[in-house]
C-alpha positions as CSV (number, residue, x, y, z in Angstrom):
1,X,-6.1,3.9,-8.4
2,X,-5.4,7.5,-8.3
3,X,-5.2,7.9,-4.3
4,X,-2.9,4.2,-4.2
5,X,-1.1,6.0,-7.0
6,X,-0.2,9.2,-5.2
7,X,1.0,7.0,-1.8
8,X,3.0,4.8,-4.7
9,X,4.6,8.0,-5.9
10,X,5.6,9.4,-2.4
11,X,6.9,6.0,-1.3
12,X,9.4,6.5,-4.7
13,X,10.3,10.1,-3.8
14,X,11.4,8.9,-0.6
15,X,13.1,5.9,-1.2
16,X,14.9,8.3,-3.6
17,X,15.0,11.5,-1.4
18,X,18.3,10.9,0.9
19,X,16.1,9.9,4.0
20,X,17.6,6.8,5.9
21,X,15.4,3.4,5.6
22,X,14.9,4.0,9.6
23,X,13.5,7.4,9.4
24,X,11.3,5.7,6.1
25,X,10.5,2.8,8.6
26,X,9.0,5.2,11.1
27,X,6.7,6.7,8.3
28,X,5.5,3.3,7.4
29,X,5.1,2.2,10.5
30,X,2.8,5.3,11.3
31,X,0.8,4.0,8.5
32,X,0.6,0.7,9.3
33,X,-1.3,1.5,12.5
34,X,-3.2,3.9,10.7
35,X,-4.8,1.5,9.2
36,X,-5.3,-1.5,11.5
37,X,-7.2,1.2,13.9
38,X,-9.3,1.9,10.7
39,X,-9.8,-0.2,7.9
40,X,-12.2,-2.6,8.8
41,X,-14.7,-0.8,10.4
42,X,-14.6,2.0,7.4
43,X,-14.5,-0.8,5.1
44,X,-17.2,-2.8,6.6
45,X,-19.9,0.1,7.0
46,X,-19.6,1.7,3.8
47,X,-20.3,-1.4,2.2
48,X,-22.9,-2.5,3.7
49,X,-24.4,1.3,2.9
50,X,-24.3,0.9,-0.9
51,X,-27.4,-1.8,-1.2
52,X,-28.8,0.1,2.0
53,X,-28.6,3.4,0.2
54,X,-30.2,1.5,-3.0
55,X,-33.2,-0.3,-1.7
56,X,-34.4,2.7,-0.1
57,X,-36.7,5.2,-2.1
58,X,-37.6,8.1,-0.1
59,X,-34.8,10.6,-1.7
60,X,-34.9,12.7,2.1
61,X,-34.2,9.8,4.1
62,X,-31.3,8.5,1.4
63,X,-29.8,12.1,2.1
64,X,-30.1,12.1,6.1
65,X,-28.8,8.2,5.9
66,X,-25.3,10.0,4.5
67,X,-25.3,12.5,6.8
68,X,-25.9,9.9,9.5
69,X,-23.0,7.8,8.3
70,X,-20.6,10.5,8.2
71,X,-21.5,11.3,11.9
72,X,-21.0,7.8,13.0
73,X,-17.8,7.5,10.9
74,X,-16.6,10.5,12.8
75,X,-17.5,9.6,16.2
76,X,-15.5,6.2,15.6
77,X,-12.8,8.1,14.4
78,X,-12.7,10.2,17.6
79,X,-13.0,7.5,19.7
80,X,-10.4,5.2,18.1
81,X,-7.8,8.1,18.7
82,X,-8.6,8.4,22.3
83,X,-7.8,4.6,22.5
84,X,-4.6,5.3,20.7
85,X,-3.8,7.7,22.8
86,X,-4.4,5.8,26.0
87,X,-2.9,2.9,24.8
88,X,0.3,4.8,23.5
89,X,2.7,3.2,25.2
90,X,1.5,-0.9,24.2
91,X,1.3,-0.2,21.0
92,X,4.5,1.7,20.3
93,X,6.5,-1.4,22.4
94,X,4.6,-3.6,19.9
95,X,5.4,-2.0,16.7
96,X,8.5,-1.0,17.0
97,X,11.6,-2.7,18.2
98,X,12.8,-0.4,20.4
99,X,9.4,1.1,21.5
100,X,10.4,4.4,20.2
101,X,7.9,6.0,17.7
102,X,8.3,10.0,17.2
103,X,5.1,12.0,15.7
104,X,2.6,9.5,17.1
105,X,1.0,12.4,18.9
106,X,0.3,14.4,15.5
107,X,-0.5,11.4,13.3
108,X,-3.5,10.6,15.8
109,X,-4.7,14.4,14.5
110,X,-4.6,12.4,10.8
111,X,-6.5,9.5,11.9
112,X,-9.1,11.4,13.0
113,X,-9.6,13.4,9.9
114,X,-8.8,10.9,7.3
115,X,-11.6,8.5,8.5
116,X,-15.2,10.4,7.6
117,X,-13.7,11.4,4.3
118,X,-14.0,7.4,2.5
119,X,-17.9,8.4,2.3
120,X,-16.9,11.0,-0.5
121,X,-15.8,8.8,-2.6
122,X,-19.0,6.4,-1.9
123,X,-21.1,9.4,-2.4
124,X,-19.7,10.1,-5.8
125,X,-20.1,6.6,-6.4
126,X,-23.9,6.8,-5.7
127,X,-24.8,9.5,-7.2
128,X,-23.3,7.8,-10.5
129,X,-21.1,10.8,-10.6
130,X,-18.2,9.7,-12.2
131,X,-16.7,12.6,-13.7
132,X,-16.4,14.2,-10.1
133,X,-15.1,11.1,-8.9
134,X,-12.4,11.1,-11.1
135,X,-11.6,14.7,-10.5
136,X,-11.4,13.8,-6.8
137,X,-8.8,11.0,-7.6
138,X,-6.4,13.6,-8.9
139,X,-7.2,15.9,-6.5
140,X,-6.1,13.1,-3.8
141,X,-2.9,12.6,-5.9
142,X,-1.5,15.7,-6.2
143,X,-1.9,16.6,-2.3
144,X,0.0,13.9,-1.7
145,X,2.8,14.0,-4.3
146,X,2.5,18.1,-3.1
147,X,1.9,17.9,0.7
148,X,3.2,14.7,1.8
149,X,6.3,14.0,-1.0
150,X,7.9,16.9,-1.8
151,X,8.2,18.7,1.2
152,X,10.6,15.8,2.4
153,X,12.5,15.9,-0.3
154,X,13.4,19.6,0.0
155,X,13.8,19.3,3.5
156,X,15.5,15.1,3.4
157,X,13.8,14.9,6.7
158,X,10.7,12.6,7.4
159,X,9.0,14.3,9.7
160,X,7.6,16.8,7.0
161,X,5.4,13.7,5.3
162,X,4.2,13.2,8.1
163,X,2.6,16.8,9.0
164,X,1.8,16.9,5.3
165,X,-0.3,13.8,6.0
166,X,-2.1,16.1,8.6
167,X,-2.7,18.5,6.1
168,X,-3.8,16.4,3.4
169,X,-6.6,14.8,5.8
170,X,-7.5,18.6,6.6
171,X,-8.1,19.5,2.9
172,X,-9.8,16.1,2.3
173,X,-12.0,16.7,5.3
174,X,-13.2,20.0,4.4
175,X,-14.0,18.8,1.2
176,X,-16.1,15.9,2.6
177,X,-17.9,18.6,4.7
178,X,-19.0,20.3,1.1
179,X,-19.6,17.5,-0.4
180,X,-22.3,16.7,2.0
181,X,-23.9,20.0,2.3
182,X,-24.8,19.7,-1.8
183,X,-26.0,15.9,-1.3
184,X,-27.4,15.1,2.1
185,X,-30.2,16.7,4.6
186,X,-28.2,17.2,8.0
187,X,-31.1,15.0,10.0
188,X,-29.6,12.1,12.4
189,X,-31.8,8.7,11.6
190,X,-31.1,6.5,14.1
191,X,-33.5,3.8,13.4
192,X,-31.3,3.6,10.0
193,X,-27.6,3.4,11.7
194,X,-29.2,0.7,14.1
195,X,-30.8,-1.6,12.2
196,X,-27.7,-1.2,9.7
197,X,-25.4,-2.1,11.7
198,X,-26.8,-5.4,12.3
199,X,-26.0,-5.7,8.6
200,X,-22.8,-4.2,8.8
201,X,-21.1,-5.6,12.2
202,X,-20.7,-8.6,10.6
203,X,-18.6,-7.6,7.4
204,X,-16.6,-5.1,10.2
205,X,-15.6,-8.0,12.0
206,X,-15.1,-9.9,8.7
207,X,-12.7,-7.3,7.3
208,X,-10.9,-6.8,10.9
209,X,-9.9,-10.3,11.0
210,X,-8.9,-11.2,7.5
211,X,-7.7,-7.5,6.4
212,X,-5.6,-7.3,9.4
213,X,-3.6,-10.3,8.1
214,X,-1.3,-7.4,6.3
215,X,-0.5,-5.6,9.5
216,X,0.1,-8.8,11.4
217,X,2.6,-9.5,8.8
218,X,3.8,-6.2,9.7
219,X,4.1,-6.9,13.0
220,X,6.0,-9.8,12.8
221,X,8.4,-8.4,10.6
222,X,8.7,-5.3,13.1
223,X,9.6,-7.3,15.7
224,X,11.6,-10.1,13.7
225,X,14.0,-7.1,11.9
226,X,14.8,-3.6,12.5
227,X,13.0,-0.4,10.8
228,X,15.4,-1.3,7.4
229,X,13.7,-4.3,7.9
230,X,10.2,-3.6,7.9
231,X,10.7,-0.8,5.0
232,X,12.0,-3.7,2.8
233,X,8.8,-5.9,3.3
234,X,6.4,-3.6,3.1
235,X,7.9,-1.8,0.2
236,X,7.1,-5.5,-1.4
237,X,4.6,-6.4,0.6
238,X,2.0,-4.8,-2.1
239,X,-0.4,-6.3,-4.6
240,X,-0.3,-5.3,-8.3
241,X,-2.6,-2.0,-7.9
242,X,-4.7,-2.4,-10.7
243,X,-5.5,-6.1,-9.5
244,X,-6.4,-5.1,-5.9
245,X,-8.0,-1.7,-6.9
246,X,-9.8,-2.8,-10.2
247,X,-11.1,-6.2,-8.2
248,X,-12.3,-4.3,-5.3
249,X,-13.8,-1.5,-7.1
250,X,-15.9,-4.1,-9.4
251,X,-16.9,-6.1,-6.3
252,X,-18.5,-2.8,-4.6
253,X,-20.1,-1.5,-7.8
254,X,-21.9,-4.6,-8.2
255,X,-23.2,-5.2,-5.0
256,X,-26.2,-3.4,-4.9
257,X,-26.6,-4.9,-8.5
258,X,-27.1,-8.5,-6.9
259,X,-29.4,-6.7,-4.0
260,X,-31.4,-5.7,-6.4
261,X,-31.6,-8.5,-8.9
262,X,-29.7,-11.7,-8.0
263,X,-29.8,-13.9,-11.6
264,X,-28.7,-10.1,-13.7
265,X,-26.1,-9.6,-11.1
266,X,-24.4,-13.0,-11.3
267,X,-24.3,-12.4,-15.0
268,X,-22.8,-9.1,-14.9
269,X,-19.9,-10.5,-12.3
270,X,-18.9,-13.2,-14.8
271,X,-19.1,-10.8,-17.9
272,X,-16.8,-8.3,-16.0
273,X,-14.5,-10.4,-14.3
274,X,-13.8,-12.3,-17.6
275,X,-12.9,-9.1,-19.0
276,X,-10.6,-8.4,-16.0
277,X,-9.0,-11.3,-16.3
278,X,-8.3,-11.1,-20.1
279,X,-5.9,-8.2,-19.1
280,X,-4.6,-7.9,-15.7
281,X,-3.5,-11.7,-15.5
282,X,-1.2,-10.7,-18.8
283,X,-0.4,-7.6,-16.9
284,X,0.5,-9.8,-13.7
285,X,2.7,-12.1,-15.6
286,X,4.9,-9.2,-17.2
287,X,4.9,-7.9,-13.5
288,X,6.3,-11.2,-12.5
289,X,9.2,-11.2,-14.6
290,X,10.6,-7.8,-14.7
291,X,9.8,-7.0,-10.8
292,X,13.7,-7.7,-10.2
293,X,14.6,-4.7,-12.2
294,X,11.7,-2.6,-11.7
295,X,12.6,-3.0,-7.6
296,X,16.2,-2.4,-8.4
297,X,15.5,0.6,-11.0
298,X,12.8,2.4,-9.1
299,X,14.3,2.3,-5.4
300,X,17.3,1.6,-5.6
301,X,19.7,-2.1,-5.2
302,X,18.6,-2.1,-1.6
303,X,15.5,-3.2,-2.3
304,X,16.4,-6.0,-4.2
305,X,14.8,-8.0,-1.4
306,X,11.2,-6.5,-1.7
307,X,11.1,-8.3,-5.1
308,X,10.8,-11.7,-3.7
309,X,7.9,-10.6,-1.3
310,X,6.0,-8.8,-4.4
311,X,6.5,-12.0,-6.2
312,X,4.3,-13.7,-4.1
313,X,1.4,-10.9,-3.4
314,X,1.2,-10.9,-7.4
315,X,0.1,-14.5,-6.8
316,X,-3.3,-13.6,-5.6
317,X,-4.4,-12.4,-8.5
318,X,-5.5,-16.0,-9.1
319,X,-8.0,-16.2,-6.5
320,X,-8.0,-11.9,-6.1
321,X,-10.4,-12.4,-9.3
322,X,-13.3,-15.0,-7.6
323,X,-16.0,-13.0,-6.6
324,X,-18.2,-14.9,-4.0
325,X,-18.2,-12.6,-1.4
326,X,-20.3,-10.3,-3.7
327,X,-23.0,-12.0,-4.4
328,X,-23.3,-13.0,-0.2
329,X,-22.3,-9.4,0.4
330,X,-25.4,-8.1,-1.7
331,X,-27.9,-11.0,-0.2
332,X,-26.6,-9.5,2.9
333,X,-25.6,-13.0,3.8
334,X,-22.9,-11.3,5.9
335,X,-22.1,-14.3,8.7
336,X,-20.1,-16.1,6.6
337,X,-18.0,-13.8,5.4
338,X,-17.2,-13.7,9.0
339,X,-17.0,-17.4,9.8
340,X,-14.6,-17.9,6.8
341,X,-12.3,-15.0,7.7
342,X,-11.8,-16.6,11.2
343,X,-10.1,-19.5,9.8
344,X,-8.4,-17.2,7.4
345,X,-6.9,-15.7,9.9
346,X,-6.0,-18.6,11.8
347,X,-4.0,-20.4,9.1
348,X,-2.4,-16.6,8.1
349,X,-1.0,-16.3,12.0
350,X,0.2,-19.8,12.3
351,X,2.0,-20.4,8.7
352,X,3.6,-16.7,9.2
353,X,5.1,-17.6,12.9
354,X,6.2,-21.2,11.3
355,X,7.7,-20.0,7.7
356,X,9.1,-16.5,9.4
357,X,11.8,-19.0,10.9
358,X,12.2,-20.3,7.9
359,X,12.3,-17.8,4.7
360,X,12.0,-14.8,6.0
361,X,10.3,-12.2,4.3
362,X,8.9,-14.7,1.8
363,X,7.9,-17.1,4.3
364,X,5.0,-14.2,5.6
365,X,3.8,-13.7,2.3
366,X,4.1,-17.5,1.4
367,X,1.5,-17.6,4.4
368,X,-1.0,-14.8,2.9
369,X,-1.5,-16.4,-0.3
370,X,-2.1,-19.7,1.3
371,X,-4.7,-18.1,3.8
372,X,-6.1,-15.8,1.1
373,X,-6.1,-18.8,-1.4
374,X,-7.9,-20.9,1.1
375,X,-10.9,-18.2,2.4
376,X,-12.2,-17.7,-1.7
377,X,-12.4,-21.7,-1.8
378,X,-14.5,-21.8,1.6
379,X,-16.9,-18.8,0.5
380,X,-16.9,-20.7,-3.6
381,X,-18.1,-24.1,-1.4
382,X,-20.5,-22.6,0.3
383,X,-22.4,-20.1,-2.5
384,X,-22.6,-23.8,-4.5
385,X,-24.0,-25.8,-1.9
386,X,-26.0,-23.8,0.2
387,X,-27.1,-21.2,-2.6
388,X,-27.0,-23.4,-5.3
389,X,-25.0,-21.3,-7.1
390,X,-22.1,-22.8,-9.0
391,X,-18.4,-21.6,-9.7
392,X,-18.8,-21.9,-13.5
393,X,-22.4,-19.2,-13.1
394,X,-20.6,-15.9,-11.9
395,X,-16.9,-17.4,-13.7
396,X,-15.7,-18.2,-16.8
397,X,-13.3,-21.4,-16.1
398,X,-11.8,-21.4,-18.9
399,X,-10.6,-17.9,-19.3
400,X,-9.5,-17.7,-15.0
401,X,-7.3,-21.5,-15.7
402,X,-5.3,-19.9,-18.4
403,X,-4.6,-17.0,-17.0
404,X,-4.0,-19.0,-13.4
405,X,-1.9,-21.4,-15.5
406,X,0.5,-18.6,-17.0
407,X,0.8,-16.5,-14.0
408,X,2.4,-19.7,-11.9
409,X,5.1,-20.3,-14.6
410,X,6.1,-16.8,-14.5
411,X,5.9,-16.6,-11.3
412,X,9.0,-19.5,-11.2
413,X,10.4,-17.3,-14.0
414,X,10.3,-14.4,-12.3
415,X,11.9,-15.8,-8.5
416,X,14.8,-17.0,-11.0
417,X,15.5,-13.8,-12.3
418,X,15.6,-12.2,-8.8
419,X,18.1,-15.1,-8.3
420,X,20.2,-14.2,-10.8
421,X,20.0,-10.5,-10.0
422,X,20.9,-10.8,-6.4
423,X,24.0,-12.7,-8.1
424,X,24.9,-10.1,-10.4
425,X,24.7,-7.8,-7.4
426,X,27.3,-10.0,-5.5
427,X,29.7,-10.2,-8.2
428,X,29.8,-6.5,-9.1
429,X,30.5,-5.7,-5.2
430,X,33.3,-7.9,-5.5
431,X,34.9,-6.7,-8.4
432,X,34.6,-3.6,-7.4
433,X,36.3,-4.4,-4.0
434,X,39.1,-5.9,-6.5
């Protein structure tokens, strides 16, 4: 929450800062290839190492298996820049418009930095160290708000975010490099990384092909609209925090719970997801309503627009909450994670290139939920049929259909509203013009 929080914060002081939407879109646009080169593959390793990391119970080999995973998350990182770099050229054509893209050269120096430090955070996680953890959230927060933010605001010019970036990876990397010389033994296991990665190339593949469904939105937009364009959706284009961060934080803390004990684990996932969704479905309906005026208020009547594409991220809270892929995750059942996000994907692609034509900015995100929506019903069919484990065992129904229930009305509510809004907006212009 804290690191999304700190990115949230910058992405205000910059909307607010004097800096064009195009130089913003160039920004973004750095980030959005950021992380399609990365966030699968960080993703799907360090998930896989939390039951790994649990099951085994020889504390010298737990502390060489984190100082094995920090090598191989460094050596992808370097070779994932070196593909970058050699493949400059296609991939500036394809995310841009004009196939223009300044500081790619020095945000390839932040990709390969930013990538080994994600295992700190894991390693916090653990070692059950949650004060530290927490310190290291607001650590994260205030490099960026300090580094990344405010540097462009003095300056108004976006290239200073962007070398801040550089420098906030630096600090975060040197950090990492500390936080493994107190907690792991620097010994290179390779029997470990290879027989966990039969484990883990599954769930990579599984997050590369449904997770990239936000950057192929991206994408699409780039090359549908200009930079102003793309700033506008992906300004929207962003779950409720607390949903996404809260529901993927409980699904990795309790995966080596159902590694370790399947029947406790299922219990714990309904306990705690009921008591997620007592609060961040209410949260998500307030969100709903006032997200025309929060857009407006916070970055400015420009991004009046970004309100109808938040609108419908907000919406998958409903299945955002489901936790199915846990309890598979944890049995290590990885393969059909992966079968599932193929037809994800799939559906995501085709709806996006059909409703794009159609509505826009809405139309892609009308495509996400439906995708997203229809991958948590695959994975919920197969737990109950071919695990024998049923909806109502890691779920409270009852609770999840209210809440589902009251976030679609708002939801109408809420796209009124934005109606409405845009209205008022049209009418003051011309008055004005009068």
């Amino acid at each position: 929450m804290l690191r999304f929080g700190g990115l949230f914060v910058t992405g205000i002081i910059l909307a607010r800062s004097g800096i064009t939407n195009a130089q913003i879109g160039i920004y973004e646009t750095l980030l959005l290839i950021s992380g399609i080169a990365s966030f699968f593959w960080v993703s799907g390793y360090l998930n896989t190492l939390l039951p790994a990391y649990q099951k085994q119970q020889s504390e010298p080999k737990k502390k060489a298996y984190l100082f094995t995973s920090f090598l191989f998350l460094l050596a992808c990182s370097i070779l994932i820049s070196g593909g970058l770099l050699l493949f400059k050229g296609s991939i500036t054509q394809l995310s841009t418009s004009n196939g223009q893209l300044p500081y790619y050269l020095v945000f390839l120096l932040y990709i390969l930095l930013n990538n080994p430090t994600y295992l700190t955070e894991h390693i916090f996680l653990l070692k059950e160290k949650s004060k530290a953890l927490i310190g290291y959230g607001v650590f994260i927060f205030l490099l960026y708000v300090c580094l990344v933010a405010l540097p462009a605001l003095a300056t108004q010019k976006i290239e200073y975010a962007v070398y801040g970036l550089v420098a906030v990876a630096a600090l975060k990397f040197l950090f990492t490099i500390g936080v493994l010389v107190k907690n792991a033994s620097f010994k290179f296991e390779f029997g470990f990384l290879k027989k966990h990665l039969t484990i883990a190339i599954p769930l990579i593949l599984t997050f590369a092909i449904s997770g990239s469904a936000e950057y192929i939105d991206g994408f699409i937009i780039a090359n549908k609209f200009d930079k102003a364009g793309l700033t506008l959706f992906r300004y929207g284009a962003r779950e409720l925090p607390f949903v996404l961060l809260l529901a993927n934080a409980l699904s990795t803390a309790l995966i080596p719970k159902i590694a370790n004990n399947l029947q406790a684990g299922i219990a714990d996932i309904k306990k705690r997801s009921s008591n997620l969704i007592k609060w961040l479905m209410p949260v998500s309906c307030v969100m709903l309503i006032v997200s025309p005026y929060a857009f407006t208020m916070i970055f400015g009547n420009d991004f009046l627009e970004s309100a109808y594409v938040f609108n419908f991220y907000v919406l998958l809270v409903i299945s955002r909450l489901i936790f199915p892929q846990t309890i598979l995750i944890g049995l290590e059942k990885t393969r059909i994670n992966l079968i599932s996000a193929c037809i994800e994907i799939v559906i995501n692609i085709g709806l996006s290139l059909w409703l794009v034509n159609i509505w826009g900015y809405v139309g892609v995100a009308f495509a996400t939920v439906i995708a997203y929506s229809f991958d948590k019903l695959f994975l919920i069919t197969y737990v109950k049929f071919k695990l024998n484990i049923g909806l109502n065992k890691y779920l409270n129904i009852k609770h999840w259909a209210i809440g589902s229930i009251a976030v679609v009305v708002c939801f109408f509510i809420g796209i009124y509203l934005i109606v409405v809004e845009g209205m008022g907006q049209l009418f003051d212009n011309i008055f004005s013009k009068l």
